[in-house]
C-alpha positions in Angstrom: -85.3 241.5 -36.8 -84.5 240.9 -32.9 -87.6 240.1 -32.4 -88.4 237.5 -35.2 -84.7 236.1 -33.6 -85.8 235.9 -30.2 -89.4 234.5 -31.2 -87.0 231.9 -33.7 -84.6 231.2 -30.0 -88.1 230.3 -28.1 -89.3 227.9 -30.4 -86.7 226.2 -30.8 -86.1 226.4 -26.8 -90.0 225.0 -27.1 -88.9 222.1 -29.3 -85.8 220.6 -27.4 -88.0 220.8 -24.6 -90.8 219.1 -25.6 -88.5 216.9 -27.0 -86.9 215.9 -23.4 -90.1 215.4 -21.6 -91.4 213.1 -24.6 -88.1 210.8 -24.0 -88.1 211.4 -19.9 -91.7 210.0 -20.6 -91.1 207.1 -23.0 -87.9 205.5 -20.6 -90.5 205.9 -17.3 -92.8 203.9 -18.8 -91.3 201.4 -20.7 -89.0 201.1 -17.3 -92.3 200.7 -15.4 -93.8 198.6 -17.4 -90.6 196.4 -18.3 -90.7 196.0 -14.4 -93.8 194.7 -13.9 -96.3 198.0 -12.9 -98.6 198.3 -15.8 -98.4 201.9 -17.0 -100.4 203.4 -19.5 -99.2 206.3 -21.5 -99.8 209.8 -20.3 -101.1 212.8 -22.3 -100.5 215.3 -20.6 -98.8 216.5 -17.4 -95.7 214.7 -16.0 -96.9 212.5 -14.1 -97.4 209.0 -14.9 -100.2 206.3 -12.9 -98.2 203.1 -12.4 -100.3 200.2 -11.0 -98.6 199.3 -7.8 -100.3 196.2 -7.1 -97.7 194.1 -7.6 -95.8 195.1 -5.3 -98.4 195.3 -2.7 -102.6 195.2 -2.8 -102.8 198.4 -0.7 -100.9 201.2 -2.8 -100.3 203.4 0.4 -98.2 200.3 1.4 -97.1 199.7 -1.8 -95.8 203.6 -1.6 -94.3 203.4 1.6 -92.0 200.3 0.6 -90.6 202.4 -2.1 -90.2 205.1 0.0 -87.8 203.3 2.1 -86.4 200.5 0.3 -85.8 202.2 -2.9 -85.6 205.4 -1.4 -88.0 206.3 -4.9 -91.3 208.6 -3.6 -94.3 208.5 -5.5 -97.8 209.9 -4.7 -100.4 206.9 -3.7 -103.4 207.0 -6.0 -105.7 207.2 -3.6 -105.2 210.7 -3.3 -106.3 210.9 -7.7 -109.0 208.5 -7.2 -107.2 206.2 -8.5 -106.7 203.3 -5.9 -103.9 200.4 -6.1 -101.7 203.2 -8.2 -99.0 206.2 -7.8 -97.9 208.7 -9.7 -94.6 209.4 -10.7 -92.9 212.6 -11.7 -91.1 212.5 -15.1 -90.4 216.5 -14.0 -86.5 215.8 -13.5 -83.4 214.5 -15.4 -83.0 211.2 -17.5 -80.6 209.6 -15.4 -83.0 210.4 -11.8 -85.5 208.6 -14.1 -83.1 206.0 -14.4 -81.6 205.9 -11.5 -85.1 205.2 -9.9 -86.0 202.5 -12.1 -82.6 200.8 -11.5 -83.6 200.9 -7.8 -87.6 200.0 -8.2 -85.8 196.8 -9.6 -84.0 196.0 -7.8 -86.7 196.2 -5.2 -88.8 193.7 -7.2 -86.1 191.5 -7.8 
């Protein structure tokens, strides 16, 4: 009987979990996209490849602005092969999600 509790406790652990990295997910691109950084929807991970072109042509730059004027830090694509992008970490809490968005706006505004 403990056990089949404590197997019950980690799936539902497993669920809420899954649960909150599905919506951390869903508000970091919507926000990026809603923005104006085309995002496609990951599958796996959490991470996130935001197209950072329209804030600058060379993502490194691009990076490096977000870096200091929205004090957000991202990972230039470059480094994935994937050049003019950055990935962002949905691997922290809803409101550092939104918090960061707030600021990447207010950067583009």
């Amino acid at each position: 009987v403990a056990a089949l509790t404590e197997v019950e406790k980690t799936e539902a652990f497993l669920r809420e979990t899954r649960a909150a990295y599905r919506e951390r997910r869903q508000v970091l691109v919507d926000g990026l996209n809603r923005i104006g950084l085309p995002t496609a929807m990951p599958h796996g991970a959490f991470y996130a490849m935001a197209d950072l072109t329209p804030i600058d042509p060379d993502e490194g730059t691009a990076a490096l602005r977000l870096l200091e004027e929205a004090h957000v830090g991202v990972v230039p694509g470059t480094d994935f092969a994937a050049p003019g992008f950055a990935r962002f970490s949905y691997a922290t809490s809803l409101e550092t999600i939104e918090e960061a968005l707030a600021r990447i706006e207010r950067l583009r505004a």
